[in-house]
C-alpha positions in Angstrom: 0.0 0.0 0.0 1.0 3.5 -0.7 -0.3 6.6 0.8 0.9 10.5 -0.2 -0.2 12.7 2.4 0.5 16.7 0.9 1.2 18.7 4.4 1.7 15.6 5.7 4.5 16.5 8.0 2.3 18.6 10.6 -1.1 18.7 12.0 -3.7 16.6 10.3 -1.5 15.6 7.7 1.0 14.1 9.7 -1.7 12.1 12.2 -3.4 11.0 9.0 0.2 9.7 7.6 0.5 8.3 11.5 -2.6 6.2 11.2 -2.0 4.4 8.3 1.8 3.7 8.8 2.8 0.1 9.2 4.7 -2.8 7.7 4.2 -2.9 4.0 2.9 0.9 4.1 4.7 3.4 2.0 4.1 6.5 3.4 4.9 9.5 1.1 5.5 13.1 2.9 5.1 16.1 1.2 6.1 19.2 2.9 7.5 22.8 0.9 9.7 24.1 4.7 10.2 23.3 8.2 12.7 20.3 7.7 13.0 19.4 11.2 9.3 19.0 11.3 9.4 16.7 8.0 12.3 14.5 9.7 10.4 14.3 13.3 7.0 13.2 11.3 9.4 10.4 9.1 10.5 8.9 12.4 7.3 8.7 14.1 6.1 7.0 10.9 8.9 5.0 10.8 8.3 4.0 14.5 4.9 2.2 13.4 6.7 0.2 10.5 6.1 2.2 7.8 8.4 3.5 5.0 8.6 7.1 5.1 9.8 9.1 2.4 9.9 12.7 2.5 9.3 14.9 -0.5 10.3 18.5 -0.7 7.6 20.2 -3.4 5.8 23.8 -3.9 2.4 22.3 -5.3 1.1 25.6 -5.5 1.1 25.2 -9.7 0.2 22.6 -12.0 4.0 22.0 -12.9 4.7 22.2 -8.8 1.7 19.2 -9.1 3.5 17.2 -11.0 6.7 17.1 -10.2 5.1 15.8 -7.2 3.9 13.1 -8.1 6.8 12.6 -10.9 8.9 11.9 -7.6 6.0 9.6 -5.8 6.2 7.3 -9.4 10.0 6.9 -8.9 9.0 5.3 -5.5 6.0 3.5 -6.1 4.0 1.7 -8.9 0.5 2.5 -7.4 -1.1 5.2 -4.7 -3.6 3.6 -2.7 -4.5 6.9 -1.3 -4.1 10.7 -1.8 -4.6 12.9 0.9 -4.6 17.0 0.3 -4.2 18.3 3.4 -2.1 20.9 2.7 -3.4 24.2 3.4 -1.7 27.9 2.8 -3.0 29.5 5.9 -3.2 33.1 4.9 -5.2 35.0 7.5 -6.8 38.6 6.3 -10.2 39.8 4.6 -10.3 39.3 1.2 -10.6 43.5 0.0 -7.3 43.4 2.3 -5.5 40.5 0.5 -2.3 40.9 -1.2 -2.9 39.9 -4.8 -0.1 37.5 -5.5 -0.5 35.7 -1.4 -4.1 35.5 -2.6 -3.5 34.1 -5.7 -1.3 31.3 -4.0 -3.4 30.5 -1.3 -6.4 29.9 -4.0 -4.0 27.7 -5.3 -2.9 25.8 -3.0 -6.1 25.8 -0.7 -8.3 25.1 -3.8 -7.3 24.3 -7.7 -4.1 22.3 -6.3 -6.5 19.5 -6.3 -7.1 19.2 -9.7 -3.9 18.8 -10.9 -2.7 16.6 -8.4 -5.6 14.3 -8.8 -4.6 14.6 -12.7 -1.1 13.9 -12.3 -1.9 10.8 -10.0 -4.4 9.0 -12.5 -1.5 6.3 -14.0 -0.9 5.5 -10.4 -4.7 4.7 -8.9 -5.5 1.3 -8.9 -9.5 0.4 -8.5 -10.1 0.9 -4.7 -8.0 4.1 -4.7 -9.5 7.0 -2.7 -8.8 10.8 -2.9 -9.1 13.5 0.0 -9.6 16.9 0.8 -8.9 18.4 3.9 -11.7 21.2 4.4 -13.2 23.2 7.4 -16.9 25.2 8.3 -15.1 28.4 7.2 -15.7 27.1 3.4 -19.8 27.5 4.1 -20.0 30.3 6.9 -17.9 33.9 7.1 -15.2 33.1 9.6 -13.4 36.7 10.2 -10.1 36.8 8.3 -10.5 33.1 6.5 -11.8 34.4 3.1 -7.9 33.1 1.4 -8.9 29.5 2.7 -12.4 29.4 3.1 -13.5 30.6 -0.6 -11.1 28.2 -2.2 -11.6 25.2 -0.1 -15.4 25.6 -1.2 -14.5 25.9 -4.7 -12.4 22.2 -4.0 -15.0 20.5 -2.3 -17.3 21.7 -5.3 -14.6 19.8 -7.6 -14.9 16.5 -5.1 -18.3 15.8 -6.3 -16.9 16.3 -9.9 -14.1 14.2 -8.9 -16.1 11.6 -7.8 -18.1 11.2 -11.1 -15.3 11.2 -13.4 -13.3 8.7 -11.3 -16.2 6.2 -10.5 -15.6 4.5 -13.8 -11.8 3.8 -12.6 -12.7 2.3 -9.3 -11.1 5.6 -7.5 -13.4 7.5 -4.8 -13.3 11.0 -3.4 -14.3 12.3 -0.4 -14.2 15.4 1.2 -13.5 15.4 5.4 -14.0 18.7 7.4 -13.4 19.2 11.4 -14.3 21.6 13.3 -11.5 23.4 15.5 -8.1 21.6 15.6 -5.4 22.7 17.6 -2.6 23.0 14.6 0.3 25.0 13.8 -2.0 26.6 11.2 -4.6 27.5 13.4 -2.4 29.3 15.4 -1.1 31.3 12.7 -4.5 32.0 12.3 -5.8 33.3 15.1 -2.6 34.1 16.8 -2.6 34.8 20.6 -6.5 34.6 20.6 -6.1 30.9 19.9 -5.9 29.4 23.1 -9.0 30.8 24.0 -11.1 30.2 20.8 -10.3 26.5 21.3 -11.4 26.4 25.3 -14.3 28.3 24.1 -15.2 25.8 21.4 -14.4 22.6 23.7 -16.9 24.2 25.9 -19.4 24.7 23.3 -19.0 21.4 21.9 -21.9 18.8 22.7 -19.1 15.7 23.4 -17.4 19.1 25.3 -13.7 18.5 23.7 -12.1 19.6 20.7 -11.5 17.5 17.9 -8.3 15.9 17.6 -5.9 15.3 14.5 -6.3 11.5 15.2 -10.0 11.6 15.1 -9.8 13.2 11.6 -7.5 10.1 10.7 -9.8 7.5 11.9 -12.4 8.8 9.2 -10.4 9.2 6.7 -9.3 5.6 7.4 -12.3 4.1 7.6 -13.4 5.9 4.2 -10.2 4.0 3.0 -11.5 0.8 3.8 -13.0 -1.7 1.8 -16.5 -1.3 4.4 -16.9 1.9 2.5 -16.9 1.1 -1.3 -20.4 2.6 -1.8 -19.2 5.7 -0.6 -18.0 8.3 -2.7 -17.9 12.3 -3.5 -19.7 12.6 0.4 -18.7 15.5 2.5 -17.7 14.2 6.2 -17.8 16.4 9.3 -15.5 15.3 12.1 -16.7 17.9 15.0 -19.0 16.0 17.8 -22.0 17.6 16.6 -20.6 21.0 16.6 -21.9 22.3 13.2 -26.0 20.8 14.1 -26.1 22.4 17.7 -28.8 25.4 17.9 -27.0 28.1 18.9 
């Protein structure tokens, strides 16, 4: 089996790439900086059997896209899974944005989908599943998430595309939004306000915790399995009933 996980070296990423590591696994990891990060998320992968192999790629363009997966092909002859859960985390209102950051981050948070799903299609085998990574901020106005949320709603838009066109290849796709998890990104987000966002939102939570990165990975496992062949283009929320709470 074969996984690529993009941001797979930190926060969701890396406790999806956790979750399916083990003996036979090949784990691929990309990450574009923080090397220390991408070598501590290798050992821990590497720690549960897996094979880790780290890969060093900007997939915010289509030739960024495949390069990426021109690497994964020199280590594998099939990807099992692909997992977007890369996210450019580019916090301001959107009549505030910078053109070129806000071009990148509707790149990376939104049509970098597309061409990695494209680039991918000689290695899917039937069974294959794809994932994005989303959040509520891609359906309601979160202050300051207009770079992220506008273009991860545009991606889960091309999920249910997706998942037409690659039903007659066996491959599913799947979109799999949480509600708050404590990540590196989220604190770049909301910055010194975060600690208190996510007490606030444990408290307000009906199973009254947050969600954790390993709670994401045990959906997206499942919706790896076998047990969910019948399942494709579906929108998953990971948030203990957060998002249907009155209030």
């Amino acid at each position: 089996m074969a996984i690529l996980v993009t941001g797979g070296t930190k926060g969701i990423g890396r406790g999806i790439a956790e979750r399916f590591a083990a003996p036979d696994v090949t784990v691929l990891l990309n990450y574009v900086s923080d090397d220390d990060a991408a070598a501590a998320a290798a050992d821990a992968v590497a720690a549960k059997g897996g094979t880790a192999v780290l890969l060093k790629r900007d997939i915010t363009t289509s030739d960024g896209a495949e390069a990426l997966l021109s690497d994964v092909a020199q280590r594998t002859d099939r990807l099992d899974q692909l997992v977007h859960a890369a996210v450019y985390p580019y916090a301001t209102s959107l009549l505030a944005a910078d053109p070129a950051e806000l071009d990148r981050a509707v790149a990376l948070n939104g049509t970098s989908l597309v061409h990695l799903v494209r680039a991918a299609m000689p290695l899917f085998r039937p069974g294959s599943t794809v994932f994005f990574l989303s959040s509520r901020g891609s359906k309601v106005a979160v202050p300051n998430y207009g770079p992220i949320g506008g273009p991860k709603a545009m991606a889960e838009a091309f999920v249910r595309y997706l998942a037409v066109e690659l039903a007659g290849v066996g491959v599913r796709a799947h979109v799999v939004s949480a509600s708050l998890v404590l990540t590196e990104a989220v604190r770049r987000l909301f910055g010194d306000a975060t600690d208190a966002r996510a007490e606030a939102a444990a408290a307000a939570n009906p199973m009254k915790r947050n969600v954790t990165a390993q709670d994401v990975a045990e959906v997206v496992h499942f919706l790896a399995s076998p047990a969910a062949e019948m399942l494709t283009g579906r929108e998953l929320f990971v948030d203990g009933g957060a998002y249907v709470k009155a209030g």
